[in-house]
C-alpha positions, 0 to 999 in steps of 0.5 A: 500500500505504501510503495503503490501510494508513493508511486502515485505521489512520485507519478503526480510530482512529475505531471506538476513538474512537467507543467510548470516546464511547459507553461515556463518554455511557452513564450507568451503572445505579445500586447495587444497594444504593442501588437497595433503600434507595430501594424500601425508604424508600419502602415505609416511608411512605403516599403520602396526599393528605388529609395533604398541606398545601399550596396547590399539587397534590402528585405521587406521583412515588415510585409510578411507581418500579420500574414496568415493569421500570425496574430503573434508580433513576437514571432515576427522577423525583426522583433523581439520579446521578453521571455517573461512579460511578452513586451517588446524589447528589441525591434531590427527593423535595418535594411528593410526598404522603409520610406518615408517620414516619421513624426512624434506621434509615431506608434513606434514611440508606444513601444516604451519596453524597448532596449534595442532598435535598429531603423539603419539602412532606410530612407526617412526622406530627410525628416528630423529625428522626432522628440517622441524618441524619449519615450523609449527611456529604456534604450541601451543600443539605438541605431539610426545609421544610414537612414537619411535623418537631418536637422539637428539632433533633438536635446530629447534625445540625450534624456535616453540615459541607458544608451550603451550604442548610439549610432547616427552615421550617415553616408560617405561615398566620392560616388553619392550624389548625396555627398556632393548636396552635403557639400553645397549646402551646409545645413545638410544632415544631422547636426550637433550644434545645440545641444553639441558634443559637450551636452552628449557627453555629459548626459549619456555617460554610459556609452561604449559605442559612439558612431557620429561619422558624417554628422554636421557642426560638431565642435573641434574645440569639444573633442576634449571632452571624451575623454569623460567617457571612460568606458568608450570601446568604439569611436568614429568621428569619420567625415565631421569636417573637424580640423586642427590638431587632433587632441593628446587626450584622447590616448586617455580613452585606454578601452578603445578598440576602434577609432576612426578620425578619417576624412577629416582636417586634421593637421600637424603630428600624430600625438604620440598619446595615441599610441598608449591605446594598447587595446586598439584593433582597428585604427583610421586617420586617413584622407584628413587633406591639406593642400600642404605636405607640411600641414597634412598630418603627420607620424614624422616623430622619432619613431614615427611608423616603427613605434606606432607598429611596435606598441598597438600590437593587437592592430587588425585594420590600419589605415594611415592613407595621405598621412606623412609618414617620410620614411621607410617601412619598419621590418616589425610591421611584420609582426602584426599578424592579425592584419587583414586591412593595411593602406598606407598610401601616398605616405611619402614612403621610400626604400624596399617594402620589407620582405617581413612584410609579406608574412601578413599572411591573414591581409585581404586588403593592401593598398601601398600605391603613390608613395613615388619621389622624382628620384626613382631611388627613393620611390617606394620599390618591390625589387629584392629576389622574388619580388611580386612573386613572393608577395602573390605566394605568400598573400593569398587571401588578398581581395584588394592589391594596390601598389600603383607607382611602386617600382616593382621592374619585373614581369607579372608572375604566372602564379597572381591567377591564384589569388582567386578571391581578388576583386581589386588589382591595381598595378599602374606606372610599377615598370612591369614588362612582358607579357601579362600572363594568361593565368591572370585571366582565372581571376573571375572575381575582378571588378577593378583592373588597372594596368596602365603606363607600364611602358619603356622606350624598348616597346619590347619591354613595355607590357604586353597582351598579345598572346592568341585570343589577347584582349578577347580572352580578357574580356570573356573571362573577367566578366564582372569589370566595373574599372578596365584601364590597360593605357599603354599595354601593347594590345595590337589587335581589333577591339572583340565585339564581346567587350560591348557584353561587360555591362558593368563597366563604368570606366573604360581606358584603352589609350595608346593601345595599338589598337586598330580596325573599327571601334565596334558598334557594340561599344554603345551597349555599354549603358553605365559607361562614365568614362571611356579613352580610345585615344592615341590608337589606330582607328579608322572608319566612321564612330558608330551612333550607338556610342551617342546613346551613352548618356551617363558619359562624362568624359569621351576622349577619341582623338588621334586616331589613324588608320595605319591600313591606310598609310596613317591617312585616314582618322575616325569621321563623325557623319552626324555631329547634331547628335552629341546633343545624347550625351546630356552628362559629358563634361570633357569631350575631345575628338581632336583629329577626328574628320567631321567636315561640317559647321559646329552643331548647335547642339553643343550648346546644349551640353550644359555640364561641358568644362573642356571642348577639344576639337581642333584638326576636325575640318569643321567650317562655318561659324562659332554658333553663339548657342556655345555662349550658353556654356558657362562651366567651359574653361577650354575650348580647343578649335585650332587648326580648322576653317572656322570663320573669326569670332564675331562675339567676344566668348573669351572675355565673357566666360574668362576661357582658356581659349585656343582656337588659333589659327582657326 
């Protein structure tokens, strides 16, 4: 009786013991409240991925919300419940082709248990970040990055007392249009004025993760002030127009792991403070430009680049671009064994780059390029044994090499074809010669290939890519170029009707190629095209009007071309010059020697961006239209050596033109 009695005890103990896991292990539904400020928030925005900027796809994770019956927001993708209370704690909602603007009254601002939100990578078309985000006093990590957020950065803001990461960083590109508005019109953006710097330190004292990279009217003189934050891990001041010498105190932030102070004004030395921050993984201080080498920044103290490498041992990303450095580089950068991100360029390096150097097994970007002097002595140089071909053996994981105007005087090895990763390869002016290697051509990744000015007075030893199938074979393997520029290189052969087929390509520069026979009409389906040089070469025959139908064109450079078939008689002609007026973005246009035989379109007057216009020897007659008056950006008109009429208006006078067009 008592064993059986203990049974059933043992038998009700569990079944309890079991309910209470399963009731514990459900997580309960969310609000009802919460559940309507999210359908609500989200009605109240377009899901647009014209509107969308940046290079990585978006997901429109908010329009599978509520469908088929999941009445459960805490099952939604982005969002996030507390296990216990079934509020919302955590909404990601980065990357998710929001559009639109929002306001205080915004339902978002009703979801008040939040710790986590995340709207990066959307476009909130320019409106101000709303006063309501004070309402989410439980905040420790608020991203705003990215999103198209402006005005001044509202005081409520600083009354999120919980924030650990704050991040309002916006974009930074040379290639956004977005950018260029910033920089003409200077109350674009975020701003930190009032409050400023200083009233953000000094209420949000628990950040570890400040990112203000391209926010406006931040004070230079404030900088001090962060070292108050004593528990930073992370800073990026990147693009903040800052300027002046970069404070000493900040080697007191000694929990630093990242810190980027690039595309700034920084000038004067490198405080030596700096090197202290012994935690550093990740360190940025390039493009802080001055006209002047002397006020440029610099790491010219006693020690200079040695001591920086010597003490921030733990360094994985190192970027010093367009500092001055003006010394060699110290064999002990070999050392820094977790470095996958090294540019040093255009830092008045000189001597051999150190064969120590190439044990940074783990690099996938290096960029040592521009770091030349007059005397070719000094010039940064890769000429001791092996050369590029250790260099290629021995970083393998590579995905970006850059050793432009570094003396490298040798051939391109056989074995660069196995840096299959590689998107980036730029070897320009590096006195390189023979014939590149039909291993190169397995490089499928490439996106970026310069290989321009390996030239020499022997046109045997200048570079060459001659081998059967030549420029062909190029074309057909290396499918994914956006940047060809082979400038020099001793093609001498046709252009393949297959180039027309790399769509991708925004800049194309075959100058001075030996290149010969017709420019194929192919050419006009490359519709991306920004840039594009056939100059100096053997063409002849008419330039097809497909090329006219290139409308993102900026510069187009055809001039002198002769037709060696020909006796060097016969140059390109252009049967109908009226269509020029296609190229509505075309700011350098020059067909110097290109037989066009009739008056000067009108048309040209219509190209309102042009800044050069160069077409002397083209035979072109008549008079000088008085539409080209209405050019007002043109700083060069060639139009030398023609049977033009005297000008009957005075154009240089009016537009303070560099004006060569004598004898016309």
């Amino acid at each position: 009786m008592g064993s059986s009695l203990s049974f059933f005890t043992f038998m009700y103990l569990s079944f309890l013991l079991f309910s209470f896991q399963l009731t514990s292990s459900r997580q309960p539904l969310c609000h009802d409240k919460e559940h309507s400020a999210l359908l609500r928030f989200k009605e109240s925005l377009f899901i647009h991925h014209e509107y969308y900027y940046s290079d990585s796809a978006c997901s429109t994770k908010t329009e599978l919300w509520n469908l088929k019956g999941n009445g459960d927001c805490c099952s939604w993708e982005g969002v996030k419940c507390n296990v216990d209370t079934g509020y919302v704690i955590k909404l990601d909602l980065s990357s998710s082709c929001l559009y639109g603007s929002i306001n205080s009254s915004s339902t978002l601002f009703h979801l008040v248990h939040l710790q986590w939100l995340s709207l990066a990578y959307n476009n909130f078309t320019d409106s101000k970040i709303p006063s309501g985000i004070m309402n989410l006093s439980r905040l420790s990590h608020l991203n705003l990055s990215h999103s198209y957020f402006s005005g001044q950065i509202p005081p409520e803001m600083l009354e999120l007392s919980n924030l650990e990461s704050l991040d309002l960083s916006g974009f930074w590109s040379f290639h956004r249009l977005r950018y260029e508005l910033q920089l003409q019109q200077p109350g674009y953006g975020l701003q930190l004025q009032q409050p400023n710097l200083k009233s953000l330190v000094e209420k949000l004292t628990n950040l570890k993760v400040l990112d203000l990279s391209s926010v406006n009217n931040i004070s230079s003189s404030q900088l001090e002030v962060l070292t108050n934050l004593s528990s930073l891990n992370f800073l990026s001041l990147q693009n903040c127009n800052l300027e002046g010498t970069i404070p000493s105190s900040l080697g007191n932030l000694y929990s630093l792991i990242h810190l980027d102070l690039s595309d700034n004004n920084f000038w004067g030395q490198i405080p030596s403070e700096m090197l202290d921050l012994s935690q550093l993984e990740y360190l940025d201080l390039s493009w802080n430009e001055d006209s002047s080498l002397e006020k440029r920044l610099q790491l010219r103290q006693p020690g200079g680049l040695r001591s920086l490498v010597d003490k921030l041992t733990n360094l994985k990303w190192l970027d010093l671009s367009w500092v001055n450095i003006s010394s060699s580089i110290p064999k002990s950068l070999g050392n820094l064994s977790s470095l996958t991100h090294l540019s040093l360029k255009d830092c008045q390096l000189q001597g051999q780059i150190p064969s120590e150097m190439l044990e940074l097994s783990q690099l996938e970007y290096l960029d040592l390029s521009y770091n030349w002097y007059s005397s070719l002595e000094k010039t940064l140089q890769l000429r001791q044994p092996g050369g590029l071909r250790s260099l290629v053996d021995k970083l393998t994981n590579l995905k970006w090499l850059d050793l432009s105007l570094v003396n490298i005087s040798s051939p391109l090895p056989d074995s660069l074809g196995n840096l299959s990763s590689l998107t980036h390869l730029s070897l320009g002016y590096c006195k390189l010669q023979g014939q590149i290697p039909s291993e190169m051509l397995e490089l499928s990744q490439l996106e970026y290939l310069d290989l321009s000015y390996n030239w020499y007075s022997s046109l045997e030893k200048t570079l060459q890519l001659r081998q059967p199938g030549g420029l062909r074979s190029l074309v057909d393997k290396l499918t994914n170029l956006k940047w060809l520029d082979l400038s020099w290189v001793n093609i001498s052969s046709s252009i393949p009707d297959s180039l027309g087929n790399l769509s991708s390509l925004t800049h194309l520069s075959l100058y001075n190629c030996k290149l010969q026979g017709t420019i194929p009409s192919s050419l006009g389906n490359l519709y991306n095209l920004i840039h594009l040089d056939l100059s100096r070469n053997n063409f002849g025959g008419e330039i097809p009007s497909e090329m006219f139908e290139l409308s993102q064109l900026e510069y187009l450079d055809l001039s002198f071309n002769f037709d060696l078939q020909q006796g060097g008689l016969r140059s390109l002609h252009l049967r109908q010059p009226a269509s020029f007026y296609k190229l509505t973005n075309i700011k350098w246009l020059i067909l110097d020697r290109v037989n066009i035989s009739s008056s000067i379109p009108n048309s040209l007057g219509n190209l309102s961006s042009l800044t050069r216009l160069s077409l002397s020897y083209c035979n072109l007659q008549g008079t000088i239209p008085s539409s080209i008056g209405s050019l007002t950006k043109l700083n060069t008109l060639i139009l030398s050596s023609n049977n033009l009429q005297e000008l009957t208006w005075d154009f240089q006078e009016q537009f303070h033109l560099q004006l060569v067009a004598s004898p016309i």
